[in-house]
N, CA, C and O atoms as a GROMACS GRO file, in nm:
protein
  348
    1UNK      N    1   9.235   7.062  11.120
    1UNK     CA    2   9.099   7.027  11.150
    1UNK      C    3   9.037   6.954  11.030
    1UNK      O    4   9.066   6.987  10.915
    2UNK      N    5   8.959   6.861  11.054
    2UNK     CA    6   8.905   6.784  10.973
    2UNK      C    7   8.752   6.794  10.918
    2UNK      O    8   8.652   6.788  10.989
    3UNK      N    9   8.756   6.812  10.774
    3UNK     CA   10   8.655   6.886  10.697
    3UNK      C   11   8.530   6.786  10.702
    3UNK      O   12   8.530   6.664  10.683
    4UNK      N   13   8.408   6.879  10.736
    4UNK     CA   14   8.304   6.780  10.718
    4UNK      C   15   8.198   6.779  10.618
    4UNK      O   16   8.194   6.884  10.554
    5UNK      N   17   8.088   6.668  10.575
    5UNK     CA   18   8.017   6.723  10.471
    5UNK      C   19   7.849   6.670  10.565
    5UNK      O   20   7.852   6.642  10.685
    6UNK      N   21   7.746   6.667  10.500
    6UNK     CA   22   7.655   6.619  10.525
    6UNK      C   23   7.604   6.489  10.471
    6UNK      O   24   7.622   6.454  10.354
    7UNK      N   25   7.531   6.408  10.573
    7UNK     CA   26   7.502   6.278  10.552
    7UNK      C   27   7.483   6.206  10.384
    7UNK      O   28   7.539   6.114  10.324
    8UNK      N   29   7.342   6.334  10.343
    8UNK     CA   30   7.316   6.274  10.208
    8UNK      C   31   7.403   6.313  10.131
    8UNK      O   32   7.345   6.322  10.023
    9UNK      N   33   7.554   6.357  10.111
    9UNK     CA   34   7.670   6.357  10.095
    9UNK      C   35   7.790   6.290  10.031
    9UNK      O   36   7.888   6.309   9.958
   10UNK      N   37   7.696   6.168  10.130
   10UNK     CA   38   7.796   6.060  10.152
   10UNK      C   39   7.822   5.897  10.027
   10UNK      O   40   7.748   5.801  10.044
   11UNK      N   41   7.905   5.893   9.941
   11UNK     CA   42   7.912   5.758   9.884
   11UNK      C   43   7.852   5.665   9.977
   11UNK      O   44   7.763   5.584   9.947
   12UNK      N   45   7.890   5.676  10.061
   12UNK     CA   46   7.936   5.506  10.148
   12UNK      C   47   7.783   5.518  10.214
   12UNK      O   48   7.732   5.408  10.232
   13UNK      N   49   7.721   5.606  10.242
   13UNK     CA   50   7.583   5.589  10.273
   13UNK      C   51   7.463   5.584  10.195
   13UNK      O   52   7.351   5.566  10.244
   14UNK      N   53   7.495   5.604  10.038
   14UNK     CA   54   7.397   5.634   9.942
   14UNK      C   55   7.408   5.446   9.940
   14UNK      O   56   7.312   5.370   9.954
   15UNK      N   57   7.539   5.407   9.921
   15UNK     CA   58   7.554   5.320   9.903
   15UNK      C   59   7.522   5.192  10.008
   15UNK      O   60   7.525   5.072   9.980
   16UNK      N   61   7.502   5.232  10.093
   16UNK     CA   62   7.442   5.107  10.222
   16UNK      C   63   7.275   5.126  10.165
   16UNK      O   64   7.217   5.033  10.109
   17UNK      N   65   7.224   5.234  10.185
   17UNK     CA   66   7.096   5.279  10.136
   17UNK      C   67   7.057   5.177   9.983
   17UNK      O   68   6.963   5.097   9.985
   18UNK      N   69   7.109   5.188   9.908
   18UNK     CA   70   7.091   5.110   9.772
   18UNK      C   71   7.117   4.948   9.793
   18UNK      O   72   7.048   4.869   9.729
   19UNK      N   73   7.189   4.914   9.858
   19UNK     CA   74   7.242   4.784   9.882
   19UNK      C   75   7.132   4.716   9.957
   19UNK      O   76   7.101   4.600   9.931
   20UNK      N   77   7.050   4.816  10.089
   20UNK     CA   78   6.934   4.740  10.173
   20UNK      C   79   6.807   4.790  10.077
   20UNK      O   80   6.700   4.793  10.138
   21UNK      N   81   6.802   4.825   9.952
   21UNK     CA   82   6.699   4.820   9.887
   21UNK      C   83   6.707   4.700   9.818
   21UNK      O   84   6.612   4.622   9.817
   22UNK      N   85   6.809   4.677   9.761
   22UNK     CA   86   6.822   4.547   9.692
   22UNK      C   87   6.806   4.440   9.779
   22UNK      O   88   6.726   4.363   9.727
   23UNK      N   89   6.850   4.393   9.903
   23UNK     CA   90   6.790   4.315   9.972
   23UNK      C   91   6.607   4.293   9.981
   23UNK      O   92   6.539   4.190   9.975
   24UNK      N   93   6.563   4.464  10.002
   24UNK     CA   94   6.431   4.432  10.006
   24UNK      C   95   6.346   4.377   9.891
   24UNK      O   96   6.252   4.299   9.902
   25UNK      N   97   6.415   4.454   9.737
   25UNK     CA   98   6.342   4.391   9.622
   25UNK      C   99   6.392   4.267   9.600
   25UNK      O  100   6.346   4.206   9.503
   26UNK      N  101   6.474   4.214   9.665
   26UNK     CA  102   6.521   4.039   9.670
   26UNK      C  103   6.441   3.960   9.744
   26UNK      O  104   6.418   3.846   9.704
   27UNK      N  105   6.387   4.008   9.862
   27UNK     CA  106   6.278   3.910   9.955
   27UNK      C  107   6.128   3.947   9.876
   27UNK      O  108   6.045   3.860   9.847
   28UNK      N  109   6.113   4.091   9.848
   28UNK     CA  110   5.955   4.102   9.804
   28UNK      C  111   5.905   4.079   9.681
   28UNK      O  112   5.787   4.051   9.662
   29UNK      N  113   6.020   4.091   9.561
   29UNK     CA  114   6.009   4.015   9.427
   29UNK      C  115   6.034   3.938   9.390
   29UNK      O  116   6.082   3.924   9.278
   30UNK      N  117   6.009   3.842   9.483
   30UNK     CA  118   6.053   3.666   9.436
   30UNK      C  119   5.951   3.584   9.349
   30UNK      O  120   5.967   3.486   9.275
   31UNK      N  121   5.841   3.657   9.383
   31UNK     CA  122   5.715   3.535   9.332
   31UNK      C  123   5.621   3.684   9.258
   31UNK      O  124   5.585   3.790   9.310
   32UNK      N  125   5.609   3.646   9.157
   32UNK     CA  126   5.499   3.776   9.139
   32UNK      C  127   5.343   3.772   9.236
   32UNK      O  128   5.296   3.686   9.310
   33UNK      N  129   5.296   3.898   9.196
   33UNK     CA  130   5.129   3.833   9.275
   33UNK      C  131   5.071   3.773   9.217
   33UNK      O  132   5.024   3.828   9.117
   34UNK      N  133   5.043   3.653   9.236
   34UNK     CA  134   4.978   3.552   9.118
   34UNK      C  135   4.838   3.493   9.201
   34UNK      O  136   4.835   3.400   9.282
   35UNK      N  137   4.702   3.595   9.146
   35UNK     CA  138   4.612   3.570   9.260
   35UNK      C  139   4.518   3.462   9.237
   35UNK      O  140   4.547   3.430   9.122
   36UNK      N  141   4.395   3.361   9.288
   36UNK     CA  142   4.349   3.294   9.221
   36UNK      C  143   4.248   3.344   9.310
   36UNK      O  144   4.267   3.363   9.430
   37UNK      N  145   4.096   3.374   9.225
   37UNK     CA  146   3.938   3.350   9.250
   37UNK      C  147   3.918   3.288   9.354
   37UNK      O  148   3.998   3.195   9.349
   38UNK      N  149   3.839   3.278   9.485
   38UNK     CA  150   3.782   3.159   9.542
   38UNK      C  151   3.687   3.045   9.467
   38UNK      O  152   3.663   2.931   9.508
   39UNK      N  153   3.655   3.088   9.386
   39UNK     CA  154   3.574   2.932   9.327
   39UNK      C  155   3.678   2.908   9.149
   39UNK      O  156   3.638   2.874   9.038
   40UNK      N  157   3.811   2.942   9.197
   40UNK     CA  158   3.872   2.916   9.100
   40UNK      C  159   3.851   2.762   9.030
   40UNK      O  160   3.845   2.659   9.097
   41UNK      N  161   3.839   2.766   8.860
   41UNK     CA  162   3.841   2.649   8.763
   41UNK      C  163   3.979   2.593   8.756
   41UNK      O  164   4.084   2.657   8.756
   42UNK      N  165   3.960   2.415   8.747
   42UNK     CA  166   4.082   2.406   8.724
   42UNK      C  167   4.151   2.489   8.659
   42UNK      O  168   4.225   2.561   8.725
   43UNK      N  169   4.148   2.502   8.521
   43UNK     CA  170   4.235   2.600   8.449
   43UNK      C  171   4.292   2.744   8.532
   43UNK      O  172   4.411   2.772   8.516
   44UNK      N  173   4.245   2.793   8.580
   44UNK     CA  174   4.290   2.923   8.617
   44UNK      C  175   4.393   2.886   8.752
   44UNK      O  176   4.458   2.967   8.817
   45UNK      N  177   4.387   2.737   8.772
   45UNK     CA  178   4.442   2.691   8.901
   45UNK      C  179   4.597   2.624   8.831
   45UNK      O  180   4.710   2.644   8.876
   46UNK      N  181   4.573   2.567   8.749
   46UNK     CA  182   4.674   2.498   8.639
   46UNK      C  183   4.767   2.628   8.559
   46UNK      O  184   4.888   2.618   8.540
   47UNK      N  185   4.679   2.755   8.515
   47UNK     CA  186   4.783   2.855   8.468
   47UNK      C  187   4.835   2.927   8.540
   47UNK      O  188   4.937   2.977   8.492
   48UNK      N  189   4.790   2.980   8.715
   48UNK     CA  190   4.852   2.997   8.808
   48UNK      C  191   4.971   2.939   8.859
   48UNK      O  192   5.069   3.004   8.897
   49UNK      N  193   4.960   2.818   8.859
   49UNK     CA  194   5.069   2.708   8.883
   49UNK      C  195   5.177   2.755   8.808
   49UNK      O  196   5.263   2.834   8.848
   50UNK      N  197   5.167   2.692   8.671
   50UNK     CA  198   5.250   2.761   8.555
   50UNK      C  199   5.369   2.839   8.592
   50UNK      O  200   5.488   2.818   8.616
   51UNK      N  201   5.247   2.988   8.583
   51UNK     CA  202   5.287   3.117   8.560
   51UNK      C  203   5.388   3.141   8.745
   51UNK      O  204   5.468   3.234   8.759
   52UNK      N  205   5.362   3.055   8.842
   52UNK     CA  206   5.452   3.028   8.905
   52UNK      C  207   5.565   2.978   8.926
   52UNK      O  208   5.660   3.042   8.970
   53UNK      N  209   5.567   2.853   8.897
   53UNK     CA  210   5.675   2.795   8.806
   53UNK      C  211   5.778   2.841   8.704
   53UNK      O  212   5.894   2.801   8.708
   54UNK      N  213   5.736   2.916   8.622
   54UNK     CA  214   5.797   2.978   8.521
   54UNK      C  215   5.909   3.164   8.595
   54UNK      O  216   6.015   3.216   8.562
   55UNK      N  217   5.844   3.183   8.659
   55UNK     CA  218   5.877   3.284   8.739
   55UNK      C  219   5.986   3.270   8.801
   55UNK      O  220   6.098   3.310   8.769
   56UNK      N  221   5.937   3.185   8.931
   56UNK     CA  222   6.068   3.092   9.012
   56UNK      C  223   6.125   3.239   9.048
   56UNK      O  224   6.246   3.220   9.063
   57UNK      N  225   6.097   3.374   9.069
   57UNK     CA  226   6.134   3.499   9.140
   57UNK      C  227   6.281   3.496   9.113
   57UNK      O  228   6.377   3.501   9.190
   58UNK      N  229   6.270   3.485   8.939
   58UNK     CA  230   6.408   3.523   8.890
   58UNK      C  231   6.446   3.596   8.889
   58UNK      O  232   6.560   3.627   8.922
   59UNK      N  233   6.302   3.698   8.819
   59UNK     CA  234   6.358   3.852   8.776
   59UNK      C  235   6.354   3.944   8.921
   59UNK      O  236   6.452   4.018   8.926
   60UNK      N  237   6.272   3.953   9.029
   60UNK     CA  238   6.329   4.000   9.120
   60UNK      C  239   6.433   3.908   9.206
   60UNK      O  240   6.418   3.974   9.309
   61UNK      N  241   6.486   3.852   9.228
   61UNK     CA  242   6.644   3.764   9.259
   61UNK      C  243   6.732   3.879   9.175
   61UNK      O  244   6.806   3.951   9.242
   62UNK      N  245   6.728   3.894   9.059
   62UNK     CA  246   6.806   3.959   8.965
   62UNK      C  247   6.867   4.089   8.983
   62UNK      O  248   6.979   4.132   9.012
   63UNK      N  249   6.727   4.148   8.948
   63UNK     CA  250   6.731   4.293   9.014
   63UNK      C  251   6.771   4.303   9.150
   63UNK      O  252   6.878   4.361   9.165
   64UNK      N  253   6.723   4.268   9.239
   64UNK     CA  254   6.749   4.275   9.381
   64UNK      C  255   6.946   4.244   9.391
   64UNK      O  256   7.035   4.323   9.422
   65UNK      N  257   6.955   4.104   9.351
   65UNK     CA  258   7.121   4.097   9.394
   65UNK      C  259   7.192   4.161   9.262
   65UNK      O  260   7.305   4.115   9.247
   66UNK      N  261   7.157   4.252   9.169
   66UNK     CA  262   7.218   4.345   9.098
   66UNK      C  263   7.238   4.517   9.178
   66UNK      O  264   7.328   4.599   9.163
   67UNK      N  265   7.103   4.522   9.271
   67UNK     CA  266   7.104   4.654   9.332
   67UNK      C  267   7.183   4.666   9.446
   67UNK      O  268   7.238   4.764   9.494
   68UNK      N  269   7.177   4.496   9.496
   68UNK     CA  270   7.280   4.515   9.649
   68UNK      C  271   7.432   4.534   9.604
   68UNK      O  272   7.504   4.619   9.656
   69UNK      N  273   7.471   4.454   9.510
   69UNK     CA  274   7.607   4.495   9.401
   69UNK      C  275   7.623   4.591   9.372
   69UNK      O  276   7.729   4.633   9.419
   70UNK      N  277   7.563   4.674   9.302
   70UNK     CA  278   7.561   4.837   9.299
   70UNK      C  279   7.576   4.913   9.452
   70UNK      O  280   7.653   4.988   9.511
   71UNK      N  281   7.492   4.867   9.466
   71UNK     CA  282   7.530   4.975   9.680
   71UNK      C  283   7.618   4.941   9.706
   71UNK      O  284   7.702   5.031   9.715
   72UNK      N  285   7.670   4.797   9.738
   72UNK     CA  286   7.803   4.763   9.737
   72UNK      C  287   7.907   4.837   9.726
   72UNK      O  288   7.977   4.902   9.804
   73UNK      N  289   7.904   4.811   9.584
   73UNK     CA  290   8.044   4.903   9.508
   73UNK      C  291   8.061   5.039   9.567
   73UNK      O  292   8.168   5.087   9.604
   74UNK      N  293   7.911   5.110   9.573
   74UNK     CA  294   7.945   5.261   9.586
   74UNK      C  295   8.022   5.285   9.704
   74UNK      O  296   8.120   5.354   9.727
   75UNK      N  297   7.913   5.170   9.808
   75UNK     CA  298   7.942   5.199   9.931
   75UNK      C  299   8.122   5.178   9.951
   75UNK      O  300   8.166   5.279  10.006
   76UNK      N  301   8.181   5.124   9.934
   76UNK     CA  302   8.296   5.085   9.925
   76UNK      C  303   8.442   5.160   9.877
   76UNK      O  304   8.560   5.165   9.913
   77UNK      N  305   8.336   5.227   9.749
   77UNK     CA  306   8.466   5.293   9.641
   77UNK      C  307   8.428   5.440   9.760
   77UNK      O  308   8.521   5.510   9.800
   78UNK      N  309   8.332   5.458   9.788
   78UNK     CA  310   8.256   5.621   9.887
   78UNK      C  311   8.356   5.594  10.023
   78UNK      O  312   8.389   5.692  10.090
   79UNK      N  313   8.405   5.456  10.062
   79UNK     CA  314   8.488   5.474  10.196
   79UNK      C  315   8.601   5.459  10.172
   79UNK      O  316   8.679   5.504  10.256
   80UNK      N  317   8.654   5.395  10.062
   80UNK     CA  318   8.791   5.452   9.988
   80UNK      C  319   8.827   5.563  10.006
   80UNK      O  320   8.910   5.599  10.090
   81UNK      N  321   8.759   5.644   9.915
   81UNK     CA  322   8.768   5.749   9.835
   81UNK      C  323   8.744   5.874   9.955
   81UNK      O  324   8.705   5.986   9.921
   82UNK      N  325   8.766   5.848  10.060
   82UNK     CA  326   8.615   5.946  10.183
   82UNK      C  327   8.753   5.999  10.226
   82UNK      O  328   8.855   5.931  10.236
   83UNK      N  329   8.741   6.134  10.252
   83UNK     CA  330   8.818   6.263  10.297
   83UNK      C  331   8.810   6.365  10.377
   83UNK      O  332   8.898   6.434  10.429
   84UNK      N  333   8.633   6.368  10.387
   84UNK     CA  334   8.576   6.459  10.468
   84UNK      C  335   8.548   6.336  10.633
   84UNK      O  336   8.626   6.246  10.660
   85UNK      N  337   8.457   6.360  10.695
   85UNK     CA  338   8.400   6.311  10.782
   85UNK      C  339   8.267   6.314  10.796
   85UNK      O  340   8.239   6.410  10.724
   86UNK      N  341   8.154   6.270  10.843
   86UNK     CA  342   7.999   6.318  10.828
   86UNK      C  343   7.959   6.336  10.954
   86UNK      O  344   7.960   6.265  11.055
   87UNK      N  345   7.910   6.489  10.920
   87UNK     CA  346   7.864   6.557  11.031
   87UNK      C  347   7.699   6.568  11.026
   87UNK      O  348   7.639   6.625  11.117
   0.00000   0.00000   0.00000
């Protein structure tokens, strides 16, 4: 008979779990919130710009396809490695 464990248990599910977080901080940290005034001055319209530009939603791109890599892996080495079944 084949041994079972429970869901939160599981590599291969911690690891799908971590992997669709990194997707989400990949779509929602692309651009920071970069807000502008309604009767915004040029300037505050020109360092907005900028501070957009400069961003270019690197650092969440980063993080995000570093976290789906991490879920990845787990998820992967967790269905390798998997012995029990999830009950």
């Amino acid at each position: 008979m084949l041994q079972t464990k429970k869901w939160y248990a599981s590599k291969t599910i911690w690891g799908i779990m971590i992997a669709a977080l990194g997707v989400l901080i990949t779509n929602v940290l692309q651009v920071p919130g970069i807000e502008l005034p309604k009767d915004a001055t040029v300037d505050q319209a020109q360092a907005a710009i900028a501070a957009i530009k400069a961003a270019q939603g690197n650092i969440g791109l980063i993080v995000g396809q570093v976290t789906t890599l991490v879920g990845l892996v787990i998820g992967v080495i967790g269905r390798v490695k998997a012995e029990k079944i999830i009950a």
